[in-house]
C-alpha positions as CSV (number, residue, x, y, z in Angstrom):
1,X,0.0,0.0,0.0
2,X,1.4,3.4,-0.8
3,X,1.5,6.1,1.0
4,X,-1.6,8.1,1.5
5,X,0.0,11.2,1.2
6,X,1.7,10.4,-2.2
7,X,-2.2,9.4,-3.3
8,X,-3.5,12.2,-2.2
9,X,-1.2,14.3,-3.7
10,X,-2.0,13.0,-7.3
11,X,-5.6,13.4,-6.6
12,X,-4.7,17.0,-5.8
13,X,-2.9,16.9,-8.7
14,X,-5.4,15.9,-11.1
15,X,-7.6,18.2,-9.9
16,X,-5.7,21.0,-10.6
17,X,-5.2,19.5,-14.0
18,X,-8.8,19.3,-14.6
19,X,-9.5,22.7,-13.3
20,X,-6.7,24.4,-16.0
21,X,-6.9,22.0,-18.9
22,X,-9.0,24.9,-21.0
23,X,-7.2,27.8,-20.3
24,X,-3.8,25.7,-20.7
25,X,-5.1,24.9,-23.9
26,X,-6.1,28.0,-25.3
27,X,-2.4,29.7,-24.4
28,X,-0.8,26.7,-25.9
29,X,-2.7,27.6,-28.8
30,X,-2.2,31.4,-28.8
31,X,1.9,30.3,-28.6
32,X,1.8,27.6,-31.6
33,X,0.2,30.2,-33.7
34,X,3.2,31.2,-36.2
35,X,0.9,33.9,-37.2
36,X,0.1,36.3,-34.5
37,X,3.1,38.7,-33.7
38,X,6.1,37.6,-31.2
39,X,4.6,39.8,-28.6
40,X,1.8,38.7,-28.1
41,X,2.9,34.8,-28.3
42,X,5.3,35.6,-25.8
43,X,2.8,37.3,-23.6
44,X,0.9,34.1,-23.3
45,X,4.1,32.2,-23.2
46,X,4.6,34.0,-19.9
47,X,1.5,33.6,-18.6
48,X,1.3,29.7,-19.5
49,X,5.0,30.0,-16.9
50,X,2.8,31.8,-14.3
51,X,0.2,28.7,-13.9
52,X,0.8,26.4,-11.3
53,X,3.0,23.7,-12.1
54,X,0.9,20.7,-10.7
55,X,-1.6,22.5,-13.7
56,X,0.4,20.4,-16.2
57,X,-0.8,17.0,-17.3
58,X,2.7,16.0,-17.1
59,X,3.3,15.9,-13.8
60,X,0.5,13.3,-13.5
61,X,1.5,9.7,-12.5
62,X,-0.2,6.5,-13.0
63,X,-1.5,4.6,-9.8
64,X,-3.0,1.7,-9.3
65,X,-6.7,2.3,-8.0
66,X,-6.6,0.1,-5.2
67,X,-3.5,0.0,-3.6
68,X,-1.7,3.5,-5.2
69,X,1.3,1.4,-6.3
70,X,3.6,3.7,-9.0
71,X,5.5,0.7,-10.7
72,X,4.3,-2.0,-13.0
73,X,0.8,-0.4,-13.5
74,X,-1.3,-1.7,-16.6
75,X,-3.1,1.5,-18.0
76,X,-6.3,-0.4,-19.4
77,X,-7.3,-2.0,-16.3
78,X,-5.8,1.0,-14.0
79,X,-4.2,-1.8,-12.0
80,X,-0.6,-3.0,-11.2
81,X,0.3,-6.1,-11.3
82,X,0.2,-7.3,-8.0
83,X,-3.2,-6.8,-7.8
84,X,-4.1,-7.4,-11.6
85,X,-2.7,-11.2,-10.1
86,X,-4.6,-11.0,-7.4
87,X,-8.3,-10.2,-8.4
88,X,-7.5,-12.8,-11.8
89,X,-6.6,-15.8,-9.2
90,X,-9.9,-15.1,-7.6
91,X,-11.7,-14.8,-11.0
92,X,-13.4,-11.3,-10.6
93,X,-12.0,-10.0,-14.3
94,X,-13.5,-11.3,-16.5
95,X,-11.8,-14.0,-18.7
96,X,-8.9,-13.6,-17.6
97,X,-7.4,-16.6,-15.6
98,X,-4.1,-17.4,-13.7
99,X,-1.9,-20.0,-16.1
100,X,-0.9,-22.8,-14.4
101,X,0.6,-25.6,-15.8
């Protein structure tokens, strides 16, 4: 089990993400744009730095949803392994089953 602080900080995180996506967007836009002047893609260049950095997607890290383990984490089943072994030997996903031979 990891660290409830280190959870909750990505949930914090991904809130913060959620909250800014738009406006993150929209500057990222206003900077790409080869043709508006340099000024004014600078300007939003600087305000894009002013944002907070846990803003940015990323700074996001995949967790597994029941234990918050970092490492070995399968990103269709939001699971690591540990548990993806787990939940398979007791056959609760479906058709998946542990090989033994």
């Amino acid at each position: 089990m990891a660290k409830k602080s280190m959870v909750a900080r990505e949930v914090k995180r991904q809130k913060l993400v959620n909250k800014y996506a738009g406006k993150r967007a929209a500057l990222k836009e206003i900077v790409k744009n080869a043709d508006l002047p340099m000024e004014e893609r600078f300007k939003a260049s600087l305000k894009l730095a002013e944002m907070p950095r846990n803003s940015s997607a990323v700074r996001l890290h995949n967790r597994c949803q029941l234990t918050g383990r970092p490492h070995a984490y399968y990103r269709k089943l939001k699971l690591s392994r540990i548990m993806l072994r787990d939940l398979a030997s007791f056959g609760q996903i479906p058709g998946m089953v542990k090989s033994s031979w």
